[in-house]
N, C-alpha and C positions, 0 to 999 in steps of 0.2 A: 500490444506489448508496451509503447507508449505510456499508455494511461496506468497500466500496472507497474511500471516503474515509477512514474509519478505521484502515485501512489504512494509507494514503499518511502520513495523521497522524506516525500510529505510525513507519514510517519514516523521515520527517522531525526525528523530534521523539529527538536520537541519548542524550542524555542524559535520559531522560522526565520531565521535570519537566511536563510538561503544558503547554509552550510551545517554539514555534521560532521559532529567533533566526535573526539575519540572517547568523549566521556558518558555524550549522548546516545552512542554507539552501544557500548558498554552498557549501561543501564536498559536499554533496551531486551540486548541478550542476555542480560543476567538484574529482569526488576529486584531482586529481592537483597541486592548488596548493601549494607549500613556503611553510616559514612564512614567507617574501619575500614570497610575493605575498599571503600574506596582511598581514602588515605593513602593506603599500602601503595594501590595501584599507581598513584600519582608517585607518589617515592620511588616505584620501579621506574617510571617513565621518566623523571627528573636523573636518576643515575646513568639511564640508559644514554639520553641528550648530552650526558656529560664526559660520557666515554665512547662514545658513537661519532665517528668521525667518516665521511661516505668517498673521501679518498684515501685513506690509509686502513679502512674497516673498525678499527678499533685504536682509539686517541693512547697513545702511550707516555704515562705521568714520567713527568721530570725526576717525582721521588721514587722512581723506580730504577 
């Protein structure tokens, strides 16, 4: 099991810095995204970071 998880790592892991990002991740399970969709995705994860708060769940704007 080892070696097949080290494996998959290693697959994962496209650039081997010895960490998988969420992007590398991503391209993995979906090769065929242009970098449109990848764009998109980073914009959902940029809004997400910015309203994601992991003690109150969800960051609540001042202009609101």
């Amino acid at each position: 099991m080892k070696s097949v998880a080290a494996s998959l790592y290693n697959f994962l892991d496209h650039d081997q810095n010895g960490k998988v990002s969420f992007k590398e991740l991503l391209l993995k399970i979906y090769p065929n995204l242009t970098q449109n969709h990848i764009s998109t995705v980073d914009a959902w994860c940029e809004e997400y970071n910015l309203s994601f708060n992991i003690k109150n769940k969800v960051k609540i704007s001042k202009n609101q």
